[in-house]
N, C-alpha and C positions, 0 to 999 in steps of 0.2 A: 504494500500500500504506500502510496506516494503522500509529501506531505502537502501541505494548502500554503496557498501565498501566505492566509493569517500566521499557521502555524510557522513557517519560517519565520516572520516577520517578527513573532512573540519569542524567537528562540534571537532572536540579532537584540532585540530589547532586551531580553534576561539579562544575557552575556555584557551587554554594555551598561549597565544598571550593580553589578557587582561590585564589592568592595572592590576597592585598589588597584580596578583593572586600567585604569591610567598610568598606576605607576609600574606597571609589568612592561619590560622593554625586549623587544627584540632587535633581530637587526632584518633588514629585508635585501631586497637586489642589489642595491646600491652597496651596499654593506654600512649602510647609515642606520641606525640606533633609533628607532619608532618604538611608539607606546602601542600595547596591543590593542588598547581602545579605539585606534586611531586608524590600525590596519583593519578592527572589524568594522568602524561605522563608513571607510573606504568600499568593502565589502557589501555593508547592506547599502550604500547606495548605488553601486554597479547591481545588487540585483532589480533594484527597484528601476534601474533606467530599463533594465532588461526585460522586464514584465510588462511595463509600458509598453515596450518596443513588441512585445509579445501580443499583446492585445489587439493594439494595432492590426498588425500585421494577421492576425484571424479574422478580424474584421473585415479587411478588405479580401481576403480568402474568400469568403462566406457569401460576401458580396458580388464578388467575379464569377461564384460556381448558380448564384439565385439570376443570373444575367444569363448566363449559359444555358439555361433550364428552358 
């Protein structure tokens, strides 16, 4: 079973809602020193352009194929 936009979207808030997860540092590609907080709310907004971009694009799918009919 797949999860739902909410439910992702309630697990990106959990995670960034946590103690002290600002002060947890990573390092990332660059090999520059980020806060994990910083790589997940980067995260949950690439999936939320992505969803968008998702919708979209079914949209117009559904629309093309009720044209064709």
């Amino acid at each position: 079973m797949s999860a739902t936009t909410g439910q992702i979207t309630d697990k990106f808030n959990r995670i960034l809602t946590m103690p002290f997860i600002d002060q947890l540092m990573v390092t990332d590609i660059n090999q520059s020193e980020v806060s994990v907080a910083s790589v997940m709310l980067s995260c949950k907004r690439k999936y939320e352009h992505l969803q968008g971009t998702t919708v979209d694009t079914v949209r117009d799918l559904n629309t093309y194929s009720l044209l064709q009919e």
